[in-house]
DOTIMAR-84135 format. One record per residue (C-alpha): x, y, z. Coordinates in steps of 0.5 Angstrom, whole numbers, plus 500, padded with zeros to 3 digits. Example, Ala and Ser with C-alpha at 12.3 -4.5 7.8 and 13.67 -1.06 7.14 Angstrom:
# DOTIMAR-84135
525491516/527498514/
***
This chain:
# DOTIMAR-84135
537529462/533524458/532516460/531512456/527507460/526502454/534500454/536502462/537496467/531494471/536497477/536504474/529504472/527502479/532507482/528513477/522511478/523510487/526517487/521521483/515519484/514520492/511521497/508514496/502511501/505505504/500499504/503494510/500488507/497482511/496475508/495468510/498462506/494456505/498453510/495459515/502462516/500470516/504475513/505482514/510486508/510493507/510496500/510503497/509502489/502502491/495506491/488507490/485507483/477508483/471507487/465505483/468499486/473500491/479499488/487498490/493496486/499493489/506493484/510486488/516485485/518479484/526475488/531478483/535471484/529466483/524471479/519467483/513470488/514472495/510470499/505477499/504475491/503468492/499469498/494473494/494469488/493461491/488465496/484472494/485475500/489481503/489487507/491493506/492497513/496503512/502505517/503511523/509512525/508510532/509503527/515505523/520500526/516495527/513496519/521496518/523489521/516486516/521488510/526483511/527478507/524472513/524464510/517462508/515459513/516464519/510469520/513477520/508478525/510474530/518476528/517484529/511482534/505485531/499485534/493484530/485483529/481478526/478481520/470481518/470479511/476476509/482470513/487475513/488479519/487487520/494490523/490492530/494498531/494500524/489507523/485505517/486498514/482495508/480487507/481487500/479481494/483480488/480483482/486480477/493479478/498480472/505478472/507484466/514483465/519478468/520481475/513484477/506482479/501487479/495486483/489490484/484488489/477490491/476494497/470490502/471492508/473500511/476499518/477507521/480507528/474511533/479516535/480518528/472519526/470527527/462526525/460519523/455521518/458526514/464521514/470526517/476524519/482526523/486525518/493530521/491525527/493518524/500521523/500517516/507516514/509515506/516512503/520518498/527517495/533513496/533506500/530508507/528514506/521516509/517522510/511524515/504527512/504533516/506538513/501540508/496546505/489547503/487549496/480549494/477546487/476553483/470554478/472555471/472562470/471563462/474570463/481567465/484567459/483575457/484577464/492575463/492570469/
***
C-alpha cells in the first residue's frame, strides 16, 4: 500500500509513523517552570543528531484540543532549559505515571514519586535513577505546523552512572547493563535493548562488484 501523507489526517499519520519508525530512544524529560515547578514527561519522537556541538532534538506535540504548549514545551521555551535522562526498566512504570496528562501546576515528580538529583549547569534536575541523563540548552525551538514544536537542545553536561563505566579514559560503558528500554508500535508498547548483535564497519573492497557478492 502507498500513503499519501500530504492528504492523511493528522491521527493517521502519527498512527504510521509510530508504528513504522521503532525501536525509538525514550527521553524522560525534566524542566522547571518560571514559577519553579519541575516537570518530568517522557517522549520517543526523539534522538541524537550530532556532536560537533552535541546535539538532541525533541518532537512535542502540541494539546489536540487547545493547540497550546504542554508544559515540556513551554518550560524550554520561557527557560532554555532541560534534561534528557534516558529510561531502564527498573523506571518503566514510574516513567509510565509521568505521562499522564497532570494540571500545570502538579509536579510529576512528586506524583509518581521520582527521585531526582541537582544538575550541574542547568536548573532543571537530573532523574537520580536515570542510567545516563543530559542537562541540554535550547539551541532553537520551531513550531513547524499547527500541532508540533521541534526543539533541539545542546548537550552541556553527560551524566553516566559509575556502575555503567568499564574504563574511564577509553570512554567504555556497560551499555547491555543499563537495561535501556525503547517505545515500538501502537499505544503502550515497549521494547528492551537487550537483544542485539555485533557487525563491524566493512572497508570498501574495490573487487566487490566483480566478485558477484
Amino acid at each position: 500500500m502507498q500513503f499519501d501523507m500530504r492528504a492523511l489526517p493528522m491521527a493517521v499519520r502519527y498512527k504510521i509513523v509510530n508504528s513504522t519508525i521503532t525501536p525509538r530512544p525514550i527521553a524522560w524529560v525534566t524542566t522547571r517552570s518560571e514559577a519553579g515547578v519541575v516537570n518530568a514527561a517522557p517522549y520517543s519522537f526523539f534522538n541524537c543528531v550530532g556532536t560537533e556541538p552535541p546535539l538532541v532534538t525533541l518532537g512535542l506535540l502540541k494539546n489536540p484540543a487547545t493547540r497550546g504548549l504542554k508544559n515540556t514545551a513551554a518550560n524550554i521555551i520561557a527557560t532554555g532549559e532541560f534534561v534528557v535522562n534516558l529510561v531502564c526498566e527498573a523506571d518503566a512504570e514510574r516513567m509510565n505515571h509521568c505521562s499522564v496528562d497532570a494540571p500545570a501546576g502538579v509536579s510529576e515528580i512528586d506524583y509518581a514519586g521520582v527521585e531526582t538529583a541537582p544538575s550541574v549547569l542547568v536548573a532543571p534536575p537530573l532523574i537520580a535513577s536515570s542510567p545516563v541523563s543530559f542537562e541540554c540548552r535550547k539551541v532553537v525551538a520551531l513550531d513547524i505546523g499547527s500541532f508540533q514544536t521541534v526543539v533541539i537542545g545542546e548537550i552541556v553536561m553527560a551524566h553516566v552512572r559509575d556502575e555503567f563505566i568499564t574504563d574511564r579514559d577509553r570512554v567504555y560503558f556497560d551499555v547491555p547493563a543499563m537495561k535501556l528500554i525503547g517505545r515500538t508500535h501502537g499505544n503502550g508498547w515497549y521494547v528492551r535493548n537487550s537483544d542485539s548483535f555485533q557487525m563491524d564497519r566493512p572497508r570498501y573492497d574495490p573487487d566487490r562488484m566483480t566478485k558477484g557478492e
